[in-house]
N, CA, C and O atoms as CSV, one atom per row, in Angstrom:
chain,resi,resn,atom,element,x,y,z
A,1,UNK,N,N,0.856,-1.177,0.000
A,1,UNK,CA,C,0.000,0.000,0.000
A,1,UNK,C,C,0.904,1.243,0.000
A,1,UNK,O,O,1.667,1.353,0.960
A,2,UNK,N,N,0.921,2.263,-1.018
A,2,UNK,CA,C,1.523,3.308,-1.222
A,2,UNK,C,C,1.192,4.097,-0.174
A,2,UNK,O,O,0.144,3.712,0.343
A,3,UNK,N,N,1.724,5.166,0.410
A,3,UNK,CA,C,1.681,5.980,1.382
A,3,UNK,C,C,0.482,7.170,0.968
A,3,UNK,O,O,-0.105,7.756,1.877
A,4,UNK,N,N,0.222,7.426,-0.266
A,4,UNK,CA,C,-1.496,8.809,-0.271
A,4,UNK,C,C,-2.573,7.697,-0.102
A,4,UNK,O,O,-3.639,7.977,0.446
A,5,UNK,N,N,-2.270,6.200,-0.646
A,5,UNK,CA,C,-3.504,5.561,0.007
A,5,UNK,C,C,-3.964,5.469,1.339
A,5,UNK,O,O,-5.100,5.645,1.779
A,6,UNK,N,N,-2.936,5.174,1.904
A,6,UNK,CA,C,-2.573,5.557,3.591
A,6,UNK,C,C,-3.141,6.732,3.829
A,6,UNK,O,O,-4.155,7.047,4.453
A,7,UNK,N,N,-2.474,7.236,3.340
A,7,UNK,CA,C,-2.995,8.765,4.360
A,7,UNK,C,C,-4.815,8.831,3.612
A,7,UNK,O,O,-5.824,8.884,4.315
A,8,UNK,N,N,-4.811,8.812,2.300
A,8,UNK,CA,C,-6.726,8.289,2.225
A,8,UNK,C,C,-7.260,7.736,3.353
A,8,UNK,O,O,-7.986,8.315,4.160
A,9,UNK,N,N,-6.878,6.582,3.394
A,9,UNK,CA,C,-7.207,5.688,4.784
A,9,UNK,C,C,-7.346,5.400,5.879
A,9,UNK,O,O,-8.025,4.511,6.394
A,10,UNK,N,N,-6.622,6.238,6.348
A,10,UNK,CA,C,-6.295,7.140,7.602
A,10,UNK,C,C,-7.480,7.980,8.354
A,10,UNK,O,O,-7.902,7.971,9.510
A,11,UNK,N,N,-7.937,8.944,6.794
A,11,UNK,CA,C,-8.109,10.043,6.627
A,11,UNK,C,C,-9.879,9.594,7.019
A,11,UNK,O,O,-10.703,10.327,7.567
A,12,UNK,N,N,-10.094,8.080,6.502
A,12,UNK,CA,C,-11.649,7.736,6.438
A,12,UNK,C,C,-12.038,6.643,7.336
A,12,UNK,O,O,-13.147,6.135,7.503
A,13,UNK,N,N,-10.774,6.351,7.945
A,13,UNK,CA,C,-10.962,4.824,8.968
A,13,UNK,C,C,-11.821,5.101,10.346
A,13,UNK,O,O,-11.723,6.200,10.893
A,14,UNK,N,N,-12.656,4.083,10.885
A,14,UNK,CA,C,-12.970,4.730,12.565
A,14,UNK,C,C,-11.822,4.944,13.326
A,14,UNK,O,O,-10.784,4.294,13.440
A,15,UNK,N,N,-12.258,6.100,13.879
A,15,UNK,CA,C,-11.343,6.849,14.790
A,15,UNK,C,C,-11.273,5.792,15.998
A,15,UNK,O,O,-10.236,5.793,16.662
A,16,UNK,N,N,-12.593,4.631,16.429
A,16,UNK,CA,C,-11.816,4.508,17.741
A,16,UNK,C,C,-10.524,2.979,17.361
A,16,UNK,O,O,-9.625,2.611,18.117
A,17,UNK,N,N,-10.959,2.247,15.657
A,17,UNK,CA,C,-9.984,1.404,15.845
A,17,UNK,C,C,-8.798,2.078,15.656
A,17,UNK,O,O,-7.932,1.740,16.464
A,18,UNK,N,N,-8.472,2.908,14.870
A,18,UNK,CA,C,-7.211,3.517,14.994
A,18,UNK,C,C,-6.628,3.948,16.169
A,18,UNK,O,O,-5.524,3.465,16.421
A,19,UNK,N,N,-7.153,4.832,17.040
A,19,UNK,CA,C,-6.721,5.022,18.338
A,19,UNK,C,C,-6.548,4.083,19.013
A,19,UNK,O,O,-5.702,4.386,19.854
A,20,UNK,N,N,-7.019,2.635,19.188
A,20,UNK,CA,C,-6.672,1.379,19.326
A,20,UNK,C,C,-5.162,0.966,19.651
A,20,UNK,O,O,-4.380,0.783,20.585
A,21,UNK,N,N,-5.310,0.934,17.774
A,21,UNK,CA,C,-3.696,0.271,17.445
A,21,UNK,C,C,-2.830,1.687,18.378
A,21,UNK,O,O,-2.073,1.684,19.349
A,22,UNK,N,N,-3.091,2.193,17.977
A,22,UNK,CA,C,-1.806,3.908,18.173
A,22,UNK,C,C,-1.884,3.510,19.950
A,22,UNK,O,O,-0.893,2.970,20.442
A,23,UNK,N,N,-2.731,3.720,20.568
A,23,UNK,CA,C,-2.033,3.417,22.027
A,23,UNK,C,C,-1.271,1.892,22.052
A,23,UNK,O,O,-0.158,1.926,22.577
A,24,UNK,N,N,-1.556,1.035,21.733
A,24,UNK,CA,C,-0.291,-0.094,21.631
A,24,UNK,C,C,1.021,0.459,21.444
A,24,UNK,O,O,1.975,0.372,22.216
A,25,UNK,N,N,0.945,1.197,20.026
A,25,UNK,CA,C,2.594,1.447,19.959
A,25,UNK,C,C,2.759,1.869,20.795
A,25,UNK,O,O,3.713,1.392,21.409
A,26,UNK,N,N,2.077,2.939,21.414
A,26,UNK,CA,C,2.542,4.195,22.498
A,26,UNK,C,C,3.332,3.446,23.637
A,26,UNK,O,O,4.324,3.749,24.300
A,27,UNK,N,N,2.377,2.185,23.597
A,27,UNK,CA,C,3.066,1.403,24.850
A,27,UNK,C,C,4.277,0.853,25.098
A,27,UNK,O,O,4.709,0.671,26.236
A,28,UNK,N,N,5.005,0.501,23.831
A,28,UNK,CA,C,6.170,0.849,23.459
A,28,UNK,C,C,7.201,1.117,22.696
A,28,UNK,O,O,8.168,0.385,22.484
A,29,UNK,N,N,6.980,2.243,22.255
A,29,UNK,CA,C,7.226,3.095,21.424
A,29,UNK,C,C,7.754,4.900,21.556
A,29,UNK,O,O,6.844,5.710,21.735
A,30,UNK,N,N,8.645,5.224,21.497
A,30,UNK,CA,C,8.984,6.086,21.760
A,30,UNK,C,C,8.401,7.218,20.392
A,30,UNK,O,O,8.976,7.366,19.314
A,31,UNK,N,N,7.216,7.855,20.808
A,31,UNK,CA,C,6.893,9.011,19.873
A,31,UNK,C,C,6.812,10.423,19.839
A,31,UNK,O,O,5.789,10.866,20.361
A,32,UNK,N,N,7.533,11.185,19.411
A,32,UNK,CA,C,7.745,12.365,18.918
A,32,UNK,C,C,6.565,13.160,18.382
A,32,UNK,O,O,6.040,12.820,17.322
A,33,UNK,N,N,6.143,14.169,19.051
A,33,UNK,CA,C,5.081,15.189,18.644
A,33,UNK,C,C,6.115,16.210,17.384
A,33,UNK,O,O,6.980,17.066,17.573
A,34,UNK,N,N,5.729,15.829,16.553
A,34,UNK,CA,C,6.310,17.403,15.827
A,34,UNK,C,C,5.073,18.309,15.321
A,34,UNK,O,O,5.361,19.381,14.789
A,35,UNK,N,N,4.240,18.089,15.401
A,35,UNK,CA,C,3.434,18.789,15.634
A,35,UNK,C,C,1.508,18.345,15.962
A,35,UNK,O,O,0.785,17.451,15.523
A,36,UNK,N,N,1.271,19.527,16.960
A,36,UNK,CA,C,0.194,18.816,17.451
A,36,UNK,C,C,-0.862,18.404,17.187
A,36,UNK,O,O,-0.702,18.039,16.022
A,37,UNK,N,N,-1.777,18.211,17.424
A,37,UNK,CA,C,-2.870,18.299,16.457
A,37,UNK,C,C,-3.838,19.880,16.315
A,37,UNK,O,O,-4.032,20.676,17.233
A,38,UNK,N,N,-4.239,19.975,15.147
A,38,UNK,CA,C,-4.310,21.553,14.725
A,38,UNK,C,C,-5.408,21.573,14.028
A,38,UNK,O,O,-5.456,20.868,13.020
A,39,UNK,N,N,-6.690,22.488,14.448
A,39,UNK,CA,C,-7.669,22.589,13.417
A,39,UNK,C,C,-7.147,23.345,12.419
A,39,UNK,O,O,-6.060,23.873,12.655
A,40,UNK,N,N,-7.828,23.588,10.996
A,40,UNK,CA,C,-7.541,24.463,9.815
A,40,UNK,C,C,-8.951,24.128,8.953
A,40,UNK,O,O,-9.855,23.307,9.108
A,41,UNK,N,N,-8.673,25.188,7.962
A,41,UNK,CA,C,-9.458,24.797,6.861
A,41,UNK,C,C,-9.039,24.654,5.393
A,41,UNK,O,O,-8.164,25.490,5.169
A,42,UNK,N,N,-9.254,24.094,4.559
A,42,UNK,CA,C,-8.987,23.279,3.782
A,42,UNK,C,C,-9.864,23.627,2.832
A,42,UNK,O,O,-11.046,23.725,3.162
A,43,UNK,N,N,-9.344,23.968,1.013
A,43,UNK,CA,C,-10.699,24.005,-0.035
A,43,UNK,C,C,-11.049,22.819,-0.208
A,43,UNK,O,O,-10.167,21.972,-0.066
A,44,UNK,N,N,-12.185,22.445,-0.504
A,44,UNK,CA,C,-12.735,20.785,-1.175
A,44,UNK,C,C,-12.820,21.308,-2.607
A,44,UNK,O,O,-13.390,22.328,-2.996
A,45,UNK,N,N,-12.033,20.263,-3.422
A,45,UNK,CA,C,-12.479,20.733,-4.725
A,45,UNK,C,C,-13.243,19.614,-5.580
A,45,UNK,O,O,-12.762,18.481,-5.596
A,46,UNK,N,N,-14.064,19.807,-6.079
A,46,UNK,CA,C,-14.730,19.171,-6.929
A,46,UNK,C,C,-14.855,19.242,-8.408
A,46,UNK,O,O,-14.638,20.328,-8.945
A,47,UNK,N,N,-15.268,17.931,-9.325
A,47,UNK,CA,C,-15.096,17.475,-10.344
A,47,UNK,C,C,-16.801,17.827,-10.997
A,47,UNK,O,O,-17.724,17.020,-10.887
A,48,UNK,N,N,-16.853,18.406,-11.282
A,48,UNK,CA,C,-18.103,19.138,-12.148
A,48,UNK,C,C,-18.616,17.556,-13.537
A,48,UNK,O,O,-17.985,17.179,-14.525
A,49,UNK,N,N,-19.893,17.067,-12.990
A,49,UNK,CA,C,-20.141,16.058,-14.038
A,49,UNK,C,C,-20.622,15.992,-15.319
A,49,UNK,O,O,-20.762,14.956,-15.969
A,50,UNK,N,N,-20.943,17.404,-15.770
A,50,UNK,CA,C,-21.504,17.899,-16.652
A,50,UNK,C,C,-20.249,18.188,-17.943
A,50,UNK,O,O,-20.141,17.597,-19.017
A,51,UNK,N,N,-19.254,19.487,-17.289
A,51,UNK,CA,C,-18.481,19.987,-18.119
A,51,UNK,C,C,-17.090,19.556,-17.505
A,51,UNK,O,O,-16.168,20.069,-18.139
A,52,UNK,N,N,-16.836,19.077,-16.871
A,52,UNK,CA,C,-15.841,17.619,-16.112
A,52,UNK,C,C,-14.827,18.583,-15.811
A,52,UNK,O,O,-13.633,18.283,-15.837
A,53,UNK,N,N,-15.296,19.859,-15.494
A,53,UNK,CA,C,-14.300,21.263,-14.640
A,53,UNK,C,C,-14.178,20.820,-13.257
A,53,UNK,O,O,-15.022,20.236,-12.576
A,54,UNK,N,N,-12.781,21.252,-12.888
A,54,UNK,CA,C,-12.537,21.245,-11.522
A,54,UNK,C,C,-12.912,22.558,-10.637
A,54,UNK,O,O,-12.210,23.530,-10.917
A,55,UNK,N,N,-13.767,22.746,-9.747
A,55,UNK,CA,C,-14.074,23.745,-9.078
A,55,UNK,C,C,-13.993,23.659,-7.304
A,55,UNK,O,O,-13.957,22.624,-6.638
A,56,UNK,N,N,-13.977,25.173,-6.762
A,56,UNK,CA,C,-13.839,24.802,-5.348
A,56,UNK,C,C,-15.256,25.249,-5.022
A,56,UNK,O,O,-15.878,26.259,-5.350
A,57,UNK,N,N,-15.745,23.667,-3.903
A,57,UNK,CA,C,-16.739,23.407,-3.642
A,57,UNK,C,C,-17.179,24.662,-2.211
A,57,UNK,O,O,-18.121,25.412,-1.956
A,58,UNK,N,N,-16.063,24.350,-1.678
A,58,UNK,CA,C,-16.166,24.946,-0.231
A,58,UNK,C,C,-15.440,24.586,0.993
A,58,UNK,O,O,-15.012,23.434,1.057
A,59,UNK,N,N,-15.196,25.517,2.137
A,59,UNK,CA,C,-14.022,25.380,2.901
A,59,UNK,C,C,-14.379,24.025,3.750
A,59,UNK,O,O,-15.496,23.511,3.706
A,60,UNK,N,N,-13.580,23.648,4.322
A,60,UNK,CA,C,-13.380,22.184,5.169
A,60,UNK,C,C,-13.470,22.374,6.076
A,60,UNK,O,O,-13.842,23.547,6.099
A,61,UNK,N,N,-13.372,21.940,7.299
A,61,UNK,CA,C,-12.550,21.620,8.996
A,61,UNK,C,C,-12.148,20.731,8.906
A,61,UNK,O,O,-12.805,19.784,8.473
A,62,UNK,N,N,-10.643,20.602,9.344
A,62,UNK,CA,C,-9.901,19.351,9.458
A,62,UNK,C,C,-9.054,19.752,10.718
A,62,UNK,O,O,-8.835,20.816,11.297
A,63,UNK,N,N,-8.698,18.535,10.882
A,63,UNK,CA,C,-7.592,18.729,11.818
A,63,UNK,C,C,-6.461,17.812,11.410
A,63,UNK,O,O,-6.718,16.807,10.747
A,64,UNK,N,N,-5.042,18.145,11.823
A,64,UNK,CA,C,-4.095,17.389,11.224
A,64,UNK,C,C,-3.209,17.366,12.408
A,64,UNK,O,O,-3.286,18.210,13.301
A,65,UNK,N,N,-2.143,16.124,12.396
A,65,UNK,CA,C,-1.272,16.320,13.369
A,65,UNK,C,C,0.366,15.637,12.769
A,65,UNK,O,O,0.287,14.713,11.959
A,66,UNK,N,N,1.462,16.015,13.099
A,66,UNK,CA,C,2.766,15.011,12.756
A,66,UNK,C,C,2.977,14.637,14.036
A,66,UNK,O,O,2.568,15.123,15.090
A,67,UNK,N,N,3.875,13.433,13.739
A,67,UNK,CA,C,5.023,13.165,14.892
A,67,UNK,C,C,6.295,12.137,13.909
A,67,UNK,O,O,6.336,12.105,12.679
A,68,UNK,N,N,7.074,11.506,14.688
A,68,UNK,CA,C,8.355,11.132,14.450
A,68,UNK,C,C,8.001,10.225,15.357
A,68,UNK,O,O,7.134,10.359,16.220
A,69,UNK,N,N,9.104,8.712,15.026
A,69,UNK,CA,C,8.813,7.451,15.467
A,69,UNK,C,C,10.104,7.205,14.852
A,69,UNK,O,O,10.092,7.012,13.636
A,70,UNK,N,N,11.332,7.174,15.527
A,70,UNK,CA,C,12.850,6.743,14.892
A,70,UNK,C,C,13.516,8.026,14.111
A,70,UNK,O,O,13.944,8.975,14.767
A,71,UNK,N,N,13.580,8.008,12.732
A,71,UNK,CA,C,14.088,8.771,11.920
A,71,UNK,C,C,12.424,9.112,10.864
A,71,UNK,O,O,12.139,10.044,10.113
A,72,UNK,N,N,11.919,8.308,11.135
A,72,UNK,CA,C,10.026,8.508,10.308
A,72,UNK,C,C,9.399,9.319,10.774
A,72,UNK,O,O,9.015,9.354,11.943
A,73,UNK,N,N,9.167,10.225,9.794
A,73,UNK,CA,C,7.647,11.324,10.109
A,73,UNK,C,C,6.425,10.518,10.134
A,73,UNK,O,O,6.606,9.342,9.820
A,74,UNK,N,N,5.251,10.848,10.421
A,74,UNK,CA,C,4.176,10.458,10.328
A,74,UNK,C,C,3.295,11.768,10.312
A,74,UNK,O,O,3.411,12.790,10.989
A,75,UNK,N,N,2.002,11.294,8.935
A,75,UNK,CA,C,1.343,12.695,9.584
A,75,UNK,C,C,-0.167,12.156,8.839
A,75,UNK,O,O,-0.384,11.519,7.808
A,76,UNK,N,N,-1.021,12.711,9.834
A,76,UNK,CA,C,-2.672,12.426,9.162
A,76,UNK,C,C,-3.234,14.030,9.234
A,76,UNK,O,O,-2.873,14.946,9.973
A,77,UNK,N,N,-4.000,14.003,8.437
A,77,UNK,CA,C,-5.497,14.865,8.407
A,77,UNK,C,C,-6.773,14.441,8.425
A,77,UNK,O,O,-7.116,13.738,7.475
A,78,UNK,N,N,-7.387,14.630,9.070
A,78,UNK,CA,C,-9.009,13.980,9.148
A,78,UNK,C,C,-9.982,15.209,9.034
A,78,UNK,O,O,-9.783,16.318,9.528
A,79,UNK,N,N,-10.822,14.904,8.461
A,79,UNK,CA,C,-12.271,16.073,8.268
A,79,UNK,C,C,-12.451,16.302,9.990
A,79,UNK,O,O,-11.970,15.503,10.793
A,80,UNK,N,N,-12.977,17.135,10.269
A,80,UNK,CA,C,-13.855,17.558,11.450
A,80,UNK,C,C,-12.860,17.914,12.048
A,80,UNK,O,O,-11.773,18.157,11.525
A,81,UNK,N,N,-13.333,18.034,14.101
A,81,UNK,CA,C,-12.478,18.480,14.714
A,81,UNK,C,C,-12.296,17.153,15.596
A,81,UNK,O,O,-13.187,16.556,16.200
A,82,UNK,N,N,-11.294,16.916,15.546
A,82,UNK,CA,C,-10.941,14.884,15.957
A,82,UNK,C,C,-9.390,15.184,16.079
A,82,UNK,O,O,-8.647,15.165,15.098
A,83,UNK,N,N,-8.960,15.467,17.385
A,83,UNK,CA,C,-7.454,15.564,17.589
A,83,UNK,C,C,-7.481,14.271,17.670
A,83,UNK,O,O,-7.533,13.621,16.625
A,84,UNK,N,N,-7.460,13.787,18.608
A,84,UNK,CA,C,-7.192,12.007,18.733
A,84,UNK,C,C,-6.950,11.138,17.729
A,84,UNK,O,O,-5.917,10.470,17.685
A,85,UNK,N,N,-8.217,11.060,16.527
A,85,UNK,CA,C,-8.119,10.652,14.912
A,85,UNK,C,C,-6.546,11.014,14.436
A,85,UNK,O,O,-5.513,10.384,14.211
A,86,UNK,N,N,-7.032,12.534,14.417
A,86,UNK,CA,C,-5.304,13.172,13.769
A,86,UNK,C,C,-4.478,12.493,14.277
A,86,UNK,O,O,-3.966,11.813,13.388
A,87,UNK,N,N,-3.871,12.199,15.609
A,87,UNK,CA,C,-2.706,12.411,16.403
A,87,UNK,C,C,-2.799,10.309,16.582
A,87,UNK,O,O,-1.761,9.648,16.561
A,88,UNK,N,N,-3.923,9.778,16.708
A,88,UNK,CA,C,-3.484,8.473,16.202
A,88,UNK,C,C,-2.928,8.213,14.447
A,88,UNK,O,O,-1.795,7.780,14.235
A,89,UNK,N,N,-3.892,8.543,13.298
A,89,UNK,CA,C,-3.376,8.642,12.377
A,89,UNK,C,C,-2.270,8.868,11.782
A,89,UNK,O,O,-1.935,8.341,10.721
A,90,UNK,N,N,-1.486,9.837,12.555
A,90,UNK,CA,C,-0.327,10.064,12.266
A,90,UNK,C,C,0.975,9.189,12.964
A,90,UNK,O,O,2.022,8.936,12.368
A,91,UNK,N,N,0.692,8.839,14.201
A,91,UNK,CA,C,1.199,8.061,14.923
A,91,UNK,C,C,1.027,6.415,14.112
A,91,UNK,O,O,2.136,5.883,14.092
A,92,UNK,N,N,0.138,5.680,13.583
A,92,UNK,CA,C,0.152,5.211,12.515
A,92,UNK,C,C,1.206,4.797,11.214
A,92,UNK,O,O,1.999,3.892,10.952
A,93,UNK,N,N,0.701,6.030,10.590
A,93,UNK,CA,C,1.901,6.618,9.157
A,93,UNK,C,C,2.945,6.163,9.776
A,93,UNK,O,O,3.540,5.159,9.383
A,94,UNK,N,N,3.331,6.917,10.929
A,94,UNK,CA,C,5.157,6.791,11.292
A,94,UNK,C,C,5.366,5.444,11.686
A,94,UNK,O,O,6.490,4.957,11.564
A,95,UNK,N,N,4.276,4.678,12.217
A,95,UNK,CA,C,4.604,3.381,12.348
A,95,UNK,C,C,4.702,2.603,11.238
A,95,UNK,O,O,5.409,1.595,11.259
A,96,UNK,N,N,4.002,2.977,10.126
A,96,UNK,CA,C,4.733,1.978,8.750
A,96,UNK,C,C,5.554,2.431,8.512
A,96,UNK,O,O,6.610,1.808,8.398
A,97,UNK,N,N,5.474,3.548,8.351
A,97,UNK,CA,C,7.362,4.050,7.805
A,97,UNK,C,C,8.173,3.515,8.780
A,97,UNK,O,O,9.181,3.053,8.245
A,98,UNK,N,N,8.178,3.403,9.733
A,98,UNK,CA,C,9.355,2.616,10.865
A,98,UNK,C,C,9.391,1.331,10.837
A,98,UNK,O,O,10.326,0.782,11.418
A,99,UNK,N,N,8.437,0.567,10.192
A,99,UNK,CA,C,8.761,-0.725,10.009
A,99,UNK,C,C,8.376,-1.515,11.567
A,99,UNK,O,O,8.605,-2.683,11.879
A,100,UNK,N,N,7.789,-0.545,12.300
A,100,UNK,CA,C,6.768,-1.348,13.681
A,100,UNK,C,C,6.711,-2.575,13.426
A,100,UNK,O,O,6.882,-3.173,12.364
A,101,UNK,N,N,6.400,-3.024,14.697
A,101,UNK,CA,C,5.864,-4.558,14.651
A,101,UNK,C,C,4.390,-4.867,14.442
A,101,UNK,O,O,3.736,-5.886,14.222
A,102,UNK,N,N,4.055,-3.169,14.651
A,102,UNK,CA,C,2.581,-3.856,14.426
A,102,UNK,C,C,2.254,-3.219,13.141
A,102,UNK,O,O,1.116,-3.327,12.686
A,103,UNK,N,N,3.215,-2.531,12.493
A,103,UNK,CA,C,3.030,-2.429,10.983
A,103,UNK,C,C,2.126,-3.575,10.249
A,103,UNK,O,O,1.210,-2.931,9.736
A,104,UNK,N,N,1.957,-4.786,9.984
A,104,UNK,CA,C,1.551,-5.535,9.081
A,104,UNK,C,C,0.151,-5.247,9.967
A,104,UNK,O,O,-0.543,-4.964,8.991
A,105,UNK,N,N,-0.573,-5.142,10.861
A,105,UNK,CA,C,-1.871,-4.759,11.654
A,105,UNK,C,C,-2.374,-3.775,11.497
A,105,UNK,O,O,-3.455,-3.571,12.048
A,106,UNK,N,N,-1.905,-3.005,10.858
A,106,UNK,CA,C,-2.158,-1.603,10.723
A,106,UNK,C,C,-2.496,-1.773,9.100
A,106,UNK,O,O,-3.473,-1.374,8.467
A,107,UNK,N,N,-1.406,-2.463,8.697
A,107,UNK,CA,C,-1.833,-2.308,6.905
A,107,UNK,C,C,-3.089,-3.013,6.754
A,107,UNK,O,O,-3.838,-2.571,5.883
A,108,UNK,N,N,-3.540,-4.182,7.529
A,108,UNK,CA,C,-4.372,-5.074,7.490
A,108,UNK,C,C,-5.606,-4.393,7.958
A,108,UNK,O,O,-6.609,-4.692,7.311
A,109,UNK,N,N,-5.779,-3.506,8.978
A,109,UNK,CA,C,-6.555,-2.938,9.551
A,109,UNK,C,C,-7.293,-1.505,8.399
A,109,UNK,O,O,-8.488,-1.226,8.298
A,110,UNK,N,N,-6.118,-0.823,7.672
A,110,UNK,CA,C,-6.635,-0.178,6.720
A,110,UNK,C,C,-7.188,-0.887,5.418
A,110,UNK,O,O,-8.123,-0.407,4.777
A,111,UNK,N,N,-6.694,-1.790,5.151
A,111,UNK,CA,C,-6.950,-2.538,4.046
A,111,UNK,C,C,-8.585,-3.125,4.700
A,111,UNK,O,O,-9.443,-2.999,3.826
A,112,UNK,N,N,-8.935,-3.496,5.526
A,112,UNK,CA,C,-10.446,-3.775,5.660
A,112,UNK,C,C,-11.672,-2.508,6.073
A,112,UNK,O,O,-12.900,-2.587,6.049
A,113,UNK,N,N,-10.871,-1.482,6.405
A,113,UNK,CA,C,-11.139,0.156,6.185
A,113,UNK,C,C,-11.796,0.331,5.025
A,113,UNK,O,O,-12.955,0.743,5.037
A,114,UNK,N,N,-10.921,-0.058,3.474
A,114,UNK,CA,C,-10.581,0.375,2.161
A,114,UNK,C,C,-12.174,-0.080,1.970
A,114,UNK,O,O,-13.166,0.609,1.732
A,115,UNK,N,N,-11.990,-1.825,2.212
A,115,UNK,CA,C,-13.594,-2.519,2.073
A,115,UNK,C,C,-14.673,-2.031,2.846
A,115,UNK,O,O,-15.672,-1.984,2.129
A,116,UNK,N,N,-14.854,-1.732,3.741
A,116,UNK,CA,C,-15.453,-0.961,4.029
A,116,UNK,C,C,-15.902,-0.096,3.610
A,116,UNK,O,O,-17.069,-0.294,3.272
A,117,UNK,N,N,-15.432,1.158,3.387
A,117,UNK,CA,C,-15.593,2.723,2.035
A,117,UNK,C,C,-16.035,2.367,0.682
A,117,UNK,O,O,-16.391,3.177,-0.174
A,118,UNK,N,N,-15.977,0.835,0.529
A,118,UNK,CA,C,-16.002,0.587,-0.516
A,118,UNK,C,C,-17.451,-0.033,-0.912
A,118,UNK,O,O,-18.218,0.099,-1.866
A,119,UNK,N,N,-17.440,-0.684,0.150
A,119,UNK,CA,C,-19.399,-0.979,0.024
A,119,UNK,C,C,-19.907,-0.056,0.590
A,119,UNK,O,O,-21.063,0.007,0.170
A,120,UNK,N,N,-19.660,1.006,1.581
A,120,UNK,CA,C,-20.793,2.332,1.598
A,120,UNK,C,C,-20.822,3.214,0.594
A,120,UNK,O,O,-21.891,3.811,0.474
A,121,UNK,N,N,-20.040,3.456,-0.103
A,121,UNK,CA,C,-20.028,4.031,-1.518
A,121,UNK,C,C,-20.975,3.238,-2.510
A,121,UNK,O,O,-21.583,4.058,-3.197
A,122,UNK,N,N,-21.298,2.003,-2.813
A,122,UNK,CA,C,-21.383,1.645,-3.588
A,122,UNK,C,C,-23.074,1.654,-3.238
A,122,UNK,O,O,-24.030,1.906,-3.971
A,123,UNK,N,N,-23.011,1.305,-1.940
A,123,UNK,CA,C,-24.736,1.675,-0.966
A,123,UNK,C,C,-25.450,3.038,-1.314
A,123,UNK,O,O,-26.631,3.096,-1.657
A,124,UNK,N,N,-24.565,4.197,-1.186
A,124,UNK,CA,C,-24.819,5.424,-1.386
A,124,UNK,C,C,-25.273,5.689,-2.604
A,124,UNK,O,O,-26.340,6.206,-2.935
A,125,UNK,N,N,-24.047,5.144,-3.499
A,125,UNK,CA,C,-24.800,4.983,-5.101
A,125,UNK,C,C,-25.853,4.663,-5.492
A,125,UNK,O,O,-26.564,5.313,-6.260
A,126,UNK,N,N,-26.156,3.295,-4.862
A,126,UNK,CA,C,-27.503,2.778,-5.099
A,126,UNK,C,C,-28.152,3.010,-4.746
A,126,UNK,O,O,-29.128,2.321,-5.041
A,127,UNK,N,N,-28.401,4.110,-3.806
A,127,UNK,CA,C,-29.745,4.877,-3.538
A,127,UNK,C,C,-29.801,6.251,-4.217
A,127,UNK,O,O,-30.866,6.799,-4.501
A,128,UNK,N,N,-28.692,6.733,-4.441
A,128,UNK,CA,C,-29.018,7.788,-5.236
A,128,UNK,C,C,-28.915,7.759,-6.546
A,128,UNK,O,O,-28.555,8.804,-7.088
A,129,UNK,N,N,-29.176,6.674,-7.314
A,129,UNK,CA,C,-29.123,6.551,-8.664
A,129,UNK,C,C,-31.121,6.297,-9.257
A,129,UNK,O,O,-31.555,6.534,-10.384
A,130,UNK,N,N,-32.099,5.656,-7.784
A,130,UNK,CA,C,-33.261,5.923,-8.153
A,130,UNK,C,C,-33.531,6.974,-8.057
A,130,UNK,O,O,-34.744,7.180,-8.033
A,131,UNK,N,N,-32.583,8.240,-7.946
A,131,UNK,CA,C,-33.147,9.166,-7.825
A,131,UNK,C,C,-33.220,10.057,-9.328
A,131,UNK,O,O,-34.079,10.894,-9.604
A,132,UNK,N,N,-32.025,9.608,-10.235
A,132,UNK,CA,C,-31.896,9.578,-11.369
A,132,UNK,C,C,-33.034,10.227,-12.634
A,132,UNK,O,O,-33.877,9.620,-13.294
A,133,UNK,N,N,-32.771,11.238,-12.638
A,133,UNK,CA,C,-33.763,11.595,-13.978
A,133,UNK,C,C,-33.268,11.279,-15.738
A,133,UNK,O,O,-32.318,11.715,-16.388
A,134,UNK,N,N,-34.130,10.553,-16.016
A,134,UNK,CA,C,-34.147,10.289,-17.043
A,134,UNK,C,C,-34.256,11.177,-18.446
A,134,UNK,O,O,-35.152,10.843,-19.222
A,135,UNK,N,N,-33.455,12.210,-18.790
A,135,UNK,CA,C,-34.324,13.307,-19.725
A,135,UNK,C,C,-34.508,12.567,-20.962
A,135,UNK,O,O,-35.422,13.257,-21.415
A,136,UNK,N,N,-34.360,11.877,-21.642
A,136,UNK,CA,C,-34.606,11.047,-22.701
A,136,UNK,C,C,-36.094,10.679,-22.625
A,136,UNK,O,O,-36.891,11.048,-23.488
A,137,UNK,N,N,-36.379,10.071,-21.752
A,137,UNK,CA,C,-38.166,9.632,-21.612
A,137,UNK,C,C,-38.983,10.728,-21.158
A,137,UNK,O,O,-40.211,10.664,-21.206
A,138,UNK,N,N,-38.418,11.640,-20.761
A,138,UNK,CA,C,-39.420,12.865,-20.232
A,138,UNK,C,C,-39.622,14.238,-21.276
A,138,UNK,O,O,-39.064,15.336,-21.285
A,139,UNK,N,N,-40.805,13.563,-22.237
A,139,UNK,CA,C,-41.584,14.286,-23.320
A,139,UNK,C,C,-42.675,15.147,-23.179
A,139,UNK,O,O,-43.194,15.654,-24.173
């Protein structure tokens, strides 16, 4: 798993399994705040389906946090205001980049995340596709 999927993943996983794994490492693990967790705002930009333009939708709340774990940065952003999310998430990141032990738990843990996002998307779709107007039949 490439590292922007990660941080995707991160970015959409439940906050309390992540905070989970992240206090394990903590337990032993020596981690580095480089920075804390921080609200901001953020443009959302969106993909226009009509004329397939990129436009900005509107501002965000996120919160983001780094730290360090060895010589590895780690860093997440999550929508809302969720220090904990952030500040596990990122604590996370730095644990794959460090090659943790509980690295392969973490990849495994996002990787059933991924499935997850992946059938509520597909749920979401399917309800908003009866919503679907037809202009072809509507004479």
């Amino acid at each position: 798993m490439n590292r922007d999927k990660r941080f995707e993943l991160i970015a959409h996983a439940n906050s309390e399994r992540i905070c989970e794994i992240a206090e394990r490492i903590l337990a032993d693990t020596e981690v580095e705040v480089i920075k804390k967790p921080v609200g901001g705002m953020i443009m959302m930009r969106f993909r226009d389906t009509a004329e397939k333009c990129i436009f900005n939708l509107g501002e965000v709340l996120v919160t983001e946090a780094e730290v360090r774990i060895g010589e590895e940065l780690g860093y997440a952003m999550v929508m809302g205001r969720d220090p904990e999310a952030a500040l596990a998430g990122a604590i996370l990141d730095a644990a794959v980049e460090a090659e943790h032990t509980l690295a392969p738990e973490i990849v495994d843990l996002l990787g059933s995340e991924e499935v997850r996002r992946k059938e509520e998307l597909q749920k979401t779709r399917a309800e908003v596709v009866t919503t679907k107007v037809d202009f072809e039949v509507m004479v």
